[in-house]
N, C-alpha and C positions, 0 to 999 in steps of 0.2 A: 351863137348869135354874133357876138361882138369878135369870136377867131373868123369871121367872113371881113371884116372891115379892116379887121389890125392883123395882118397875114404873119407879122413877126412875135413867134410864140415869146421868145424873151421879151418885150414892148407889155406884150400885155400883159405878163406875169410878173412887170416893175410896175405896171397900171392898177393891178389889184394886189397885189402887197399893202403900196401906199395911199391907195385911196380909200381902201375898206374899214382900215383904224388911224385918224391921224396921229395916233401916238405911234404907228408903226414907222422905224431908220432903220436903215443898214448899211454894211460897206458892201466894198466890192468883192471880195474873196467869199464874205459868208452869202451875198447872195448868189452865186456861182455855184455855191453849190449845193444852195439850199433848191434850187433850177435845176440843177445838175447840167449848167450850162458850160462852155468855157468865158474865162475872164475876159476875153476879146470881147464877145457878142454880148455882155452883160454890159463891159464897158461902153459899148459905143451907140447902147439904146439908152445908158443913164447921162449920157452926153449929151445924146439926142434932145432927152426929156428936161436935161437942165438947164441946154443953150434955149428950148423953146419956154421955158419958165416954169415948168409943170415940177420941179424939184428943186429944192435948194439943197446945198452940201454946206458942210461944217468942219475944218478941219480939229481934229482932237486924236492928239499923239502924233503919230504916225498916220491915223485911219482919217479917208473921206468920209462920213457919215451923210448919209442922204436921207428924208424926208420929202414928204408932200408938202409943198408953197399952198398952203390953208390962204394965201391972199392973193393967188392967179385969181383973173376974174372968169375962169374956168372950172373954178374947185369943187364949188358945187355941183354944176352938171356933170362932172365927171364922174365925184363921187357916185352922184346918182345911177350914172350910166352902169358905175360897175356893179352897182346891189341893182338893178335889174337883170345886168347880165349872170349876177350867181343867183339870180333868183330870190333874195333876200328880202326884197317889197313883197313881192308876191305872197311870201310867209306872213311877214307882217301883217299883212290887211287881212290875209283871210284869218289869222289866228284872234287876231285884236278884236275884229267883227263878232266872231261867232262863237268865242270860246268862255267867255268868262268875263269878272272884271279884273284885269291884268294892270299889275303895278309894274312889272319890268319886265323885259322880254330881252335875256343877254344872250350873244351870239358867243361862243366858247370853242376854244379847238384852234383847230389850223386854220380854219375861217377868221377869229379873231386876230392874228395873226397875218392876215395875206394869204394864206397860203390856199390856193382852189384843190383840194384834196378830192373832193367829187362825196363830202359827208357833211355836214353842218349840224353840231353839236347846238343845243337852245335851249336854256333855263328860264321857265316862265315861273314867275313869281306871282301870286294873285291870289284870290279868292273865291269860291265858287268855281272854280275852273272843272269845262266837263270833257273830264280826260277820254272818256269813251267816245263821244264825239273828234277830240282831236287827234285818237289813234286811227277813226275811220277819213277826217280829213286828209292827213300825213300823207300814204298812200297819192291820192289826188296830186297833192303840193309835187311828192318826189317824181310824179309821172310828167307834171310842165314844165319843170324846171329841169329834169336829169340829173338829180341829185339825190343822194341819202339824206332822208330829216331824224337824229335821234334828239329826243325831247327829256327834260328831267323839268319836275314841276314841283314847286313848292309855293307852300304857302307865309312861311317866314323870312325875312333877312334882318338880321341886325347889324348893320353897317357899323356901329361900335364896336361888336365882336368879332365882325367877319365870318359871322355863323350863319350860315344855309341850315333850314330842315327842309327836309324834303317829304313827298308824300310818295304812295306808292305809285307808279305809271301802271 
């Protein structure tokens, strides 16, 4: 959807790195080759994106460190724009709707991270959750979107412990 609008594969692969998790920075060598792009064309899209405001840098060391500007008055639509484009709302709502009552629903993997890998790893935390249902949904989600959905369900977290149990899928 959105490789029809933004023609430059590097543009949108610095588009959804940084907008998917605002905790996600990088420089310039590790995104290069985390793209498998060269440093020119990685460079001159993160130029692009920081003289237009969509990125701010930081220098520390040696390294440009770059981030999403969380205060363009674009962040949010963007953000938006790119969890429509991996398909991520799409998950959300039909999962939240029909599956249970869900206390978290964490997005894990090279998703949370940026990275469009074409899999989206997803920890639903909840209760009553009815996994036969949302193995026969999955399927559905992975056919609109064109993506793999693997799913790990639990019903516990203790953020004190940093302990997950999980149930069986």
């Amino acid at each position: 959807m959105l490789d029809k609008l933004i023609t430059s594969k590097t543009r949108l692969n610095l588009l959804i790195k940084f907008f998917i998790n605002i905790t996600n920075e990088s420089y310039l060598n590790s995104l290069a080759s985390e793209f498998g792009e060269s440093t020119n064309s990685v460079r001159r899209e993160l130029n692009n994106l920081h003289s237009a405001g969509y990125l701010v840098k930081k220098k520390i060391d040696n390294k440009v460190i770059y981030s999403a500007n969380k205060y363009h008055p674009f962040f949010n639509i963007l953000q938006s724009i790119i969890k429509k484009h991996l398909g991520i709302e799409k998950i959300v709502v039909d999962i939240v709707d029909k599956i249970g009552n869900i206390e978290s629903l964490v997005v894990l993997g090279d998703y949370a991270v940026g990275i469009d890998s074409g899999c989206i790893d997803l920890l639903i935390i909840g209760k009553n959750i009815n996994i036969e249902y949302l193995e026969i949904l999955c399927p559905k989600i992975e056919k609109k979107i064109k993506r793999k959905i693997n799913f790990m369900v639990s019903t516990k977290f203790n953020s004190d412990k940093g302990l997950v149990v999980f149930d069986s899928k």
